[in-house]
C-alpha positions in Angstrom: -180.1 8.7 24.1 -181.5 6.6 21.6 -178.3 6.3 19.3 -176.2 5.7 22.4 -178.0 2.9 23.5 -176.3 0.7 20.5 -173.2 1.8 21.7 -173.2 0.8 25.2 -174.6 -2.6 23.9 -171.6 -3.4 21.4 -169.0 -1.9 24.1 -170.4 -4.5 26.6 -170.3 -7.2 23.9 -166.7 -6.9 23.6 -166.1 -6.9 27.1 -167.6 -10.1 27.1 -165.7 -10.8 24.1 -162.6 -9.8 25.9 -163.2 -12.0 29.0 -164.0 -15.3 27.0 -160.4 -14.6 25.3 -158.9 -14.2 28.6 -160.1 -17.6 29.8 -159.6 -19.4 26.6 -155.6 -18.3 27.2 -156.0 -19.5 30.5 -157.1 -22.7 29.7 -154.8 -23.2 27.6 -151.7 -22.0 30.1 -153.1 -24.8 32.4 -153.1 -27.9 29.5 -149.4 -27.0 29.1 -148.5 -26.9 32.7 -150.2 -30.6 32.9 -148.0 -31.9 30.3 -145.0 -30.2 31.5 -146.0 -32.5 35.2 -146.6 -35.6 33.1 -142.8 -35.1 31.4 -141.5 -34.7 35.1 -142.8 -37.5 36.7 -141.6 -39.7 33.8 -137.7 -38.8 34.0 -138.3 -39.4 38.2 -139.5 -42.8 37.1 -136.6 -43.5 34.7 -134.0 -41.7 37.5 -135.8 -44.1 40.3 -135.3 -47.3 37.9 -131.8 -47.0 37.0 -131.1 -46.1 40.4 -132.2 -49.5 41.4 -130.2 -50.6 38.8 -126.8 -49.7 39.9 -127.6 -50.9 42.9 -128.7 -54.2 42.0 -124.9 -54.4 40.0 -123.2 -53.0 43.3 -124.6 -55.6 45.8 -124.1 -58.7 43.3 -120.4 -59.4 43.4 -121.2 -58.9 46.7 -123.5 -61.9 47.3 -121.7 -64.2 45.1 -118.2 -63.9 47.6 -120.9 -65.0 50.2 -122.2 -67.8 48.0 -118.2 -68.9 48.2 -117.3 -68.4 51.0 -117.1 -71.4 53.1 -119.4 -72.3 56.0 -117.4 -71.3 59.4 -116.5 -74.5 61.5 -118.0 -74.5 64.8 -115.5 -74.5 68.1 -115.6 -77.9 69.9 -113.3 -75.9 72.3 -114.2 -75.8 75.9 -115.7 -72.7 77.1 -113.5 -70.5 78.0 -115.1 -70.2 81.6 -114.1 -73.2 82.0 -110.7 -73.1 80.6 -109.5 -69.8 82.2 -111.6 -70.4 85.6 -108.2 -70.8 87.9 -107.4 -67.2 86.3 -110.6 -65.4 87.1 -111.0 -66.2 90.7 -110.6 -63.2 92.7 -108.9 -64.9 95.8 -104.9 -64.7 96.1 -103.1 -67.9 94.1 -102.8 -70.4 96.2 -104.4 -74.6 95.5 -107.2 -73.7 93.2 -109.2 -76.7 91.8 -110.2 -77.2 88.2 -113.3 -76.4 87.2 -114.5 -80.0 86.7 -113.5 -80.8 90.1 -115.3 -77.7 91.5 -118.5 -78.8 90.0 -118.0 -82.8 91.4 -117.3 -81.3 94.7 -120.8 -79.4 94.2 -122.8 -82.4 93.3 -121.3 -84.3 95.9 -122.2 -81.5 98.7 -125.8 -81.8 96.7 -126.2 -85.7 96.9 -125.1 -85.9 100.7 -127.8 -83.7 101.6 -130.5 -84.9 99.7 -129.1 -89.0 100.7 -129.1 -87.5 104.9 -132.5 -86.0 104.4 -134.6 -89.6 103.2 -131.8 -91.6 105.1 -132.6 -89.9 108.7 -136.1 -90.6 108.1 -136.0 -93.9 106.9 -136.5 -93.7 103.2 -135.2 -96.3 100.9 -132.7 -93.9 98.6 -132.9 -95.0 95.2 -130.3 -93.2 92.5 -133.6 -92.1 90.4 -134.8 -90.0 93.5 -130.9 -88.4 94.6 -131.0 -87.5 90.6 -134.0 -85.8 90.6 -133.0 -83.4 94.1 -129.3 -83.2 92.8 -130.4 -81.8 89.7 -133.1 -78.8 90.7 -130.4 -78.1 93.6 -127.4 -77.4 90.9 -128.7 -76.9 88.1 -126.9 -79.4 86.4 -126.8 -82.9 84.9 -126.2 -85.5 87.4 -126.0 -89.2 85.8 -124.5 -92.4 86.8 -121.0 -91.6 86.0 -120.9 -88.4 88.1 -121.9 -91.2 90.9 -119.0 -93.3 90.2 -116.7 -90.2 90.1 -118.2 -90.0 93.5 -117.2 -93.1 94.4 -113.6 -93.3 92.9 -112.9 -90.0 94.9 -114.3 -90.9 97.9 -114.9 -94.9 98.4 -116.1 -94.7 101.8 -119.0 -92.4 100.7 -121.7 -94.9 100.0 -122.7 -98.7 99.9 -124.0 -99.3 96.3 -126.6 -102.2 95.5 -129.3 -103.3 92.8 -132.6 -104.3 94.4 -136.4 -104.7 93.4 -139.9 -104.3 94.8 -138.8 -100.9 96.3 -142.1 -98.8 96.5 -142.1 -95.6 94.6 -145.0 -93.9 96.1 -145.4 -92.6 93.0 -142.1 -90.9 92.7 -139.4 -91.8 89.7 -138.4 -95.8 88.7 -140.9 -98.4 88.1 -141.9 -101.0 90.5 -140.7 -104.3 90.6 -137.3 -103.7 88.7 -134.5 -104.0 89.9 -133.1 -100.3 91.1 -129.7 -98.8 92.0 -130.3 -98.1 96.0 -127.6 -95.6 97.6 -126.9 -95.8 101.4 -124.4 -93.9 103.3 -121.7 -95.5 104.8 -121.4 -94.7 108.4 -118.5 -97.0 109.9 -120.9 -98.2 112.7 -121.1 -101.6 111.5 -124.3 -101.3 110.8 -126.1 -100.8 114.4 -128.9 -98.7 112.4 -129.6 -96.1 115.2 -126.9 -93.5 113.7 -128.1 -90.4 111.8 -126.5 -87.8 108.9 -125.9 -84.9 111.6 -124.4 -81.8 110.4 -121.2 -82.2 111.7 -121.2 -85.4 109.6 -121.7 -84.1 106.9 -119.0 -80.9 107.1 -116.6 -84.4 107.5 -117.1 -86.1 104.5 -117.4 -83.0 102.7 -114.0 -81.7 104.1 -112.7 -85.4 103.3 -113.9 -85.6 99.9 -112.2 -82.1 98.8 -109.2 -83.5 100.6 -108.8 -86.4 98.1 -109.5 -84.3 94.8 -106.9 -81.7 95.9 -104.7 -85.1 96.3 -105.6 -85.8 92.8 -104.6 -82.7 91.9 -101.2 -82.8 93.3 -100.5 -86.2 91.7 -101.0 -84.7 88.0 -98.8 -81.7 89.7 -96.1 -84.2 90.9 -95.8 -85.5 87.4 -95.7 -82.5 85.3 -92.9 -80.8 87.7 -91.3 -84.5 87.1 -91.4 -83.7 83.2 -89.7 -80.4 83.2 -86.5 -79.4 82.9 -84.5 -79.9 84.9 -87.0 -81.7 86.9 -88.0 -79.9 90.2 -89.3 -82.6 93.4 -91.5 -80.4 95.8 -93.2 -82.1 99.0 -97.1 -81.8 99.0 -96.9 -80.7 102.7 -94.7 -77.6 101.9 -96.8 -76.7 98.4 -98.9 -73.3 99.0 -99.6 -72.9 95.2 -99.2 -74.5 91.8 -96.4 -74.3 88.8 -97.6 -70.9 86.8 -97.1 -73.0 83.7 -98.6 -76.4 85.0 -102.8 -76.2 83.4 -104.4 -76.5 86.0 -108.0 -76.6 84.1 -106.7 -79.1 81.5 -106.3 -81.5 84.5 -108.0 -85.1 82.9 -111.6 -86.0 84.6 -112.1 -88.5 87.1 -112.4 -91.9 86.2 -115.5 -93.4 87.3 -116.0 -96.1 89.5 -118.0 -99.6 88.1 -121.8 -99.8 89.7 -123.3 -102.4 90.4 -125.6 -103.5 87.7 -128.9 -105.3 87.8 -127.9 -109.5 87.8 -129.1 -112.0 84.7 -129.4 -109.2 82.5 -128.1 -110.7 78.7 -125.7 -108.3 77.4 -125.0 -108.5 73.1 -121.6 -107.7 72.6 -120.3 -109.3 69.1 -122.1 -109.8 66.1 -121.7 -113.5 66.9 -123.8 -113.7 69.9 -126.1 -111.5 68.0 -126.3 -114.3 65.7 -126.5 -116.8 68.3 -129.3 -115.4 70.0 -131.4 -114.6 67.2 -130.9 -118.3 65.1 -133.7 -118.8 62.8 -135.4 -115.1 63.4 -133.4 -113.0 60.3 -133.3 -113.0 57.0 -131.0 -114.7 54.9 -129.1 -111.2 53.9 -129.3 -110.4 57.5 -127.5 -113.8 58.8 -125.2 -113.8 55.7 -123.9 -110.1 57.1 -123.8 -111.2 60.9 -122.0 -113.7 59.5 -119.0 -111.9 57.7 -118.9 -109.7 60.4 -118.0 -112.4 63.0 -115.6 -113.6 60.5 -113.6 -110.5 60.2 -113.4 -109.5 63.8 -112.4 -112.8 64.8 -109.8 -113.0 61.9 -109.0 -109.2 62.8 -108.3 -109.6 66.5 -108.7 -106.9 69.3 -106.4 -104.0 68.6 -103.9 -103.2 70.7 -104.6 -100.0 72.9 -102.1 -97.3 72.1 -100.0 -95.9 75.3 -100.6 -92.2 75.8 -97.6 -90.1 75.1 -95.2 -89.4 77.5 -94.7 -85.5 77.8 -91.7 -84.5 75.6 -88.6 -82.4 77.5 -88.3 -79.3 75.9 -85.6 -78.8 73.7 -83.1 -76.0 73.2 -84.8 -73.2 70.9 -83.5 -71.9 67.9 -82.4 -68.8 69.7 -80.1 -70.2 71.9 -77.9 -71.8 69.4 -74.4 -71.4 69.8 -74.6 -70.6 73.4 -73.0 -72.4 75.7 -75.2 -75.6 77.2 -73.8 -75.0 81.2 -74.9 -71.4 81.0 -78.7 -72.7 79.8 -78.4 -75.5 82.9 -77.7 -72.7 85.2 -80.2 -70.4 84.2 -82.5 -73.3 84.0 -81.7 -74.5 87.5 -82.1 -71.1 88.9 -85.4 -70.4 87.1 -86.5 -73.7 88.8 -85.2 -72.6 92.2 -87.4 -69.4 92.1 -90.3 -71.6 91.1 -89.9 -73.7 94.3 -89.5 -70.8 96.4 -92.7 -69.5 94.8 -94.9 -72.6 94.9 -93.5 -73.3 98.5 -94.1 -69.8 100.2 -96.8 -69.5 103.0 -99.1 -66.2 103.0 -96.9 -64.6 105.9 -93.8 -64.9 103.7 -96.0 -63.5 100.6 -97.5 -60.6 102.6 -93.8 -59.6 103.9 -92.4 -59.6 100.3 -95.7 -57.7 99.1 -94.9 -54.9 102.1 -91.0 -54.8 101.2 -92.0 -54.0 97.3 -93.9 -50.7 98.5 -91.0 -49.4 100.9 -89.0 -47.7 98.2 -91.8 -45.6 97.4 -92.7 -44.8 100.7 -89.5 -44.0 102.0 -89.5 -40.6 99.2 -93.2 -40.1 100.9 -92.0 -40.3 104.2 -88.5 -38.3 103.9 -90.6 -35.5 102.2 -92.6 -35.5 105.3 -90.5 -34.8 107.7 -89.0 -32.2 105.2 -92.3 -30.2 105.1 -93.0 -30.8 108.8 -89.4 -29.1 109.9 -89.6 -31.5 112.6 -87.3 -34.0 114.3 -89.8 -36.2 115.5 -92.9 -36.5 114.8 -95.8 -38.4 116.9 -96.7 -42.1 115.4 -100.4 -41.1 114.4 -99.5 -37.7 112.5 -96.5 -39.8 110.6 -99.3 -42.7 109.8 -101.9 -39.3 108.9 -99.4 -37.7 106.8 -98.1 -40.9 104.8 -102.0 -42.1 104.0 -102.7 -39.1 102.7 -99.9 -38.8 100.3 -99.4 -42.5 99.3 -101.1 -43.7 95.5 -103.0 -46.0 97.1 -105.9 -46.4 99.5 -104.2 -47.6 103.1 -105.7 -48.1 106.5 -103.7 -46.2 109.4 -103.0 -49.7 111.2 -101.5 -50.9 107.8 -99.1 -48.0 107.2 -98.1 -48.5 110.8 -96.9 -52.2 110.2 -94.7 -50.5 107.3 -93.2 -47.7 109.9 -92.7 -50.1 111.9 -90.7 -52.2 109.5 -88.7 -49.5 108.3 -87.7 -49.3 111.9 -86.7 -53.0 111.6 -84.7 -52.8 108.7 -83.0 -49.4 108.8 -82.8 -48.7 112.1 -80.2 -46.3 111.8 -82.7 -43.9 109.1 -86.1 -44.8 111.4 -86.0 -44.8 115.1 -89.2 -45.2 117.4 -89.1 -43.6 120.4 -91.8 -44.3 123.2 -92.2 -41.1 125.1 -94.8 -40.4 127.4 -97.2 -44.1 126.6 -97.1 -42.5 122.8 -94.6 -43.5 120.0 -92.3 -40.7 118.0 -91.0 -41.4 114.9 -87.2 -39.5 114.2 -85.4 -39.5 110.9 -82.2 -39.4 109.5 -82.8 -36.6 106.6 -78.8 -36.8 106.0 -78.4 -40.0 104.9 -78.9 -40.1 101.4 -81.7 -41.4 99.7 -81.0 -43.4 96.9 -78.8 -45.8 99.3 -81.8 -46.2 101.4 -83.6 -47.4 98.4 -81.1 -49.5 97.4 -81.0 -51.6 100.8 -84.6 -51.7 100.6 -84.3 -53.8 97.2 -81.5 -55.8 98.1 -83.1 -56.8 101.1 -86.3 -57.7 98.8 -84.4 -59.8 96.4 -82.7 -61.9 99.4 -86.4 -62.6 101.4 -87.3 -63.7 97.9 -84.8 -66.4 97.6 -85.6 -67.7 101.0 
């Protein structure tokens, strides 16, 4: 036991000696792994920088087309709500007005109210008050020229003056100035007991669209005068305009002159400018007046240019070498299908409109009384029948008017019979089809000349 005891101590030293060698490997495993870490995450940072790199030479050329590229010029058009508002109404064509118009007709409506209200009790009505109402009401601009458009419209609207020491109450306008006072004009020589009422109001409202459309029918009358051939239409008979004549491009009423407060000194020329301020400028300052007066008496006023007349269209380049009578006539009928158009009342247009669906509904209705096997068949299952089959959405009193109309026009296919207080329909199924449809058209194309 004694001798073994050296033994067991040397075998446990090497054990030891074993293990220390074991983590001395190990340390050294884990020093290696750290640098291989520290070479990865340098090649990410060189990948990452000449990443940013190309892109930096991708987006350049890119910038500098922008740096030349010229600034894009800003649209003084018109809005096109306001160009294209006659198109976008959804009421059938007929006497639309312009836009502009529209919105006069608005302020007008807007000002007559607010002028009745503080006129019915009494209230001096000064154009710095009917501004202030007219503007929350539509939301728009109202300023002294939209008044004179008022008045040039419609000169019996309103009796115009400039007077002072108005009270303001505190409300808008200083006192003691002079102001521009609006009073309704009445037509009762003055008695002051008559009032705005309602009714009154529905007048001059109903007048003052009267006189735009008027307007409106004057810059018509002209531009069907400039066409050609030129085409004379009286305004009693017209139910809708010219589809070429722009009927938003119409010019803007001209306004009327207010009145303007009296003795106030107006500078007009650089003369009365120097005039009036003799002995007050500088030297430079005079010296420049001066010239000034010189050359725009020298110059003289210049003469106001004439607007151009509207040039007659010309023959195009793809009508040369045809004959110049054939282009009349096809320019003179053109123009009489225009006048038939713009001088149609609605009855006329909803006839035309009912003769356009016939030919379809005469293949709707022949098929009916195919699949029926029938002779005759009773007015509401024929008006059943033909609503359910037709492409479009029809009331039963509607489809009746067109049975009834087939009746009219092809009496010899469509006969009504009244049996018994009810109404049979009875068809032809012999007579061919196709000639039906063909009557139908030609009868279209003659109430369209009419």
């Amino acid at each position: 036991s004694a001798q073994d005891a050296p033994q067991k101590q040397l075998l446990e030293l090497k054990g030891h000696l074993g293990k220390i060698h074991s983590l001395v490997q190990k340390i050294k495993g884990g020093t290696a792994n750290l640098e291989s870490d520290g070479d990865l995450k340098g090649r990410l940072k060189r990948a990452r920088l000449l990443e940013s790199q190309i892109r930096q030479r991708k987006l350049s050329p890119k910038e500098g087309r922008k740096e030349l590229e010229p600034p894009a010029e800003t649209s003084e058009k018109v809005p096109a709500y306001q160009r294209f508002h006659t198109l976008a109404q959804d009421v059938p064509p007929g006497l639309l007005l312009p836009y502009k118009y529209k919105v006069l007709a608005e302020m007008f409506r807007s000002t007559d109210t607010i002028v009745a209200m503080m006129f019915n009790r009494l209230e001096a009505v000064t154009f710095a008050k009917v501004k202030q109402g007219v503007q929350e009401m539509t939301r728009k601009r109202f300023e002294e020229r939209h008044l004179g458009q008022i008045k040039t419209v419609y000169p019996g609207s309103y009796v115009l003056r400039q007077e002072r020491n108005i009270p303001t109450f505190g409300g808008p306008g200083k006192q003691g100035t002079y102001q521009l006072t609006i009073e309704p004009e009445l037509g009762t020589g003055g008695s002051g007991q008559e009032k705005l009422t309602a009714s009154r109001l529905m007048e001059r409202r109903s007048t003052f669209c009267k006189n735009l459309m008027a307007r409106v029918k004057e810059h018509h009358k002209a531009f069907l005068a400039s066409l050609d051939p030129p085409m004379a239409i009286a305004e009693d008979e017209l139910t809708r305009w010219h589809p070429r004549f722009p009927v938003d491009e119409v010019p803007e009423v001209v306004p009327a002159e207010l009145p303007q407060p009296p003795h106030v000194d107006r500078v007009a020329t650089a003369q009365e400018v120097l005039a009036k301020a003799q002995g007050m400028l500088t030297p430079k300052m005079e010296k420049a007046l001066t010239n000034l007066a010189l050359r725009t008496a020298g110059g003289g006023s210049p003469s106001t240019p004439q607007p151009p007349r509207p040039a007659l269209p010309g023959t195009p380049n793809s009508l040369r070498g045809v004959s110049q009578s054939l282009v009349e006539r096809v320019r003179a009928k053109e123009a009489q299908k225009l006048q038939a158009l713009m001088t149609r009342n609605p009855q006329q247009e909803q006839r035309l409109a009912m003769l356009g669906r016939l030919p379809e509904m005469a293949r709707i209705l022949r098929n009916v009384f195919v699949a029926e096997k029938k002779q005759a068949l009773s007015m509401e299952l024929a008006c059943q029948r033909m609503t359910d089959s037709y492409q479009a959405l029809m009331p039963t009193g509607e489809m009746e008017k067109h049975l009834h109309l087939f009746a009219e026009l092809l009496p010899d296919w469509v006969r009504i019979l009244a049996i018994r207080q009810e109404n049979y329909l009875k068809l032809d199924k012999a007579m061919d089809l196709n000639i039906v449809t063909e009557r139908l058209t030609a009868r279209k194309r003659e109430e369209e000349k009419l």
